[in-house]
N, C-alpha and C positions, 0 to 999 in steps of 0.2 A: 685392331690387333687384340684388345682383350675381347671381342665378342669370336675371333676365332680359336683363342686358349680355352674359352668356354666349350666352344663347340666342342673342339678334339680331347676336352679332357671326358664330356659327354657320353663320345665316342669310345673312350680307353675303358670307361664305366660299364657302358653295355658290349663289349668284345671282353672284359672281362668274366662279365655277369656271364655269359652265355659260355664261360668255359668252364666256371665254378659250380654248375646245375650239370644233373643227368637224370634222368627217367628210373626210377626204380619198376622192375616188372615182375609181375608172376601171373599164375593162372591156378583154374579149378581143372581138376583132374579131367582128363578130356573123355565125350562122351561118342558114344557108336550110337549113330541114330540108326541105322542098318549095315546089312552087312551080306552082300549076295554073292556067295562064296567062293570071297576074297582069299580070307586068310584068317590066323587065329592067334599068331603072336604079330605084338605091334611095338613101337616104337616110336616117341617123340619128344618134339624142345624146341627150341630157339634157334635162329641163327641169326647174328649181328655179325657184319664183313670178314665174314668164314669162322667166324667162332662160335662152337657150340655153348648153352646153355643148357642147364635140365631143366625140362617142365616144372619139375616141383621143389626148385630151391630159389625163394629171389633172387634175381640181378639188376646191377644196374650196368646203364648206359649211359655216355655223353651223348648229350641232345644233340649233336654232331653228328652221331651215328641212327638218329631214330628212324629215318628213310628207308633202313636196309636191313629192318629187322623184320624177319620173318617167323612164322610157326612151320616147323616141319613136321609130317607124319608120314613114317614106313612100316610094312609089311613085312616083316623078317620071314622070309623061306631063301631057298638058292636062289632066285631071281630075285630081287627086292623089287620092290613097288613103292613108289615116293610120289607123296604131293606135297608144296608146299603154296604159303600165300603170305605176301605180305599185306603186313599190320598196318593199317590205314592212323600215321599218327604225325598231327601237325603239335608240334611243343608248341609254338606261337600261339598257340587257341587255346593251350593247358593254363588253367589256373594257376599258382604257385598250392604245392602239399594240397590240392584237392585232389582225388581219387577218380578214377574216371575206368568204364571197362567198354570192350569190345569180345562183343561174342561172332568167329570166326567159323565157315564152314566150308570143309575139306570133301573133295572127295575123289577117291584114288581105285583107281581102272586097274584089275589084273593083266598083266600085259604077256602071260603064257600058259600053256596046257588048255585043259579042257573047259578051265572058267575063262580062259582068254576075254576079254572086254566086258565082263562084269563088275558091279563096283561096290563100295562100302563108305557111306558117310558119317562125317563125323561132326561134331560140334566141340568148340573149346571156346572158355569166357577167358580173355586176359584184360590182367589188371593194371591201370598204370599212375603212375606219379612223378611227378613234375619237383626234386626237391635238393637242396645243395650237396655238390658233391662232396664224397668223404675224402679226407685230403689221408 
């Protein structure tokens, strides 16, 4: 009886731990490795379960959410042109407050007119950490 109070209080320890941690994130201004004539205004950020983020203010996350976090990049003309990709990140393998980055690359197809299926790549470094959440 008391090696199962042990266990389950164990238990309550780490389902707590893991609700009191989120991922803090940001990135470096994302970069046009090229660009064959796509387009010339852009746009991008984050997306964690339909919610936007902007590229250039940190956020955090509950590590609950880290699966579903993606970087988005668009094309802004009448048509828009979208790529995204999700962020390859396992919390379990994060250190606790060590920093850690992924560098991400995008790249997004004109999908009308006369540049029809030409493309424009990009590169973007994000940033992440592993650290308690703010209550």
């Amino acid at each position: 009886m008391k090696r199962f109070l042990v266990i389950t209080a164990f238990i309550s320890l780490l389902q707590m731990e893991s609700k009191t941690q989120s991922l803090e994130i940001s990135c470096d201004r994302p970069q046009m490795i090229y660009n064959d004539h796509v387009g010339n205004e852009w746009a991008y950020g984050f997306q964690c379960n339909e919610k936007m983020y902007d590229w250039d203010k940190p956020f955090s996350i509950p590590l609950s959410m880290a699966s579903s976090l993606s970087f988005i990049l668009q094309e802004q003309d009448e048509y828009t042109d979208q790529a995204s990709q999700l962020i390859p990140i396992d919390p379990a393998k994060m250190e606790f407050n060590k920093s850690y980055t992924k560098t991400l690359e995008l790249i997004i197809k004109e999908n009308r007119g006369r540049y029809a299926g030409n493309t424009a790549k990009w590169a973007v470094t994000v940033h992440m950490k592993k650290v308690p959440a703010r209550t």
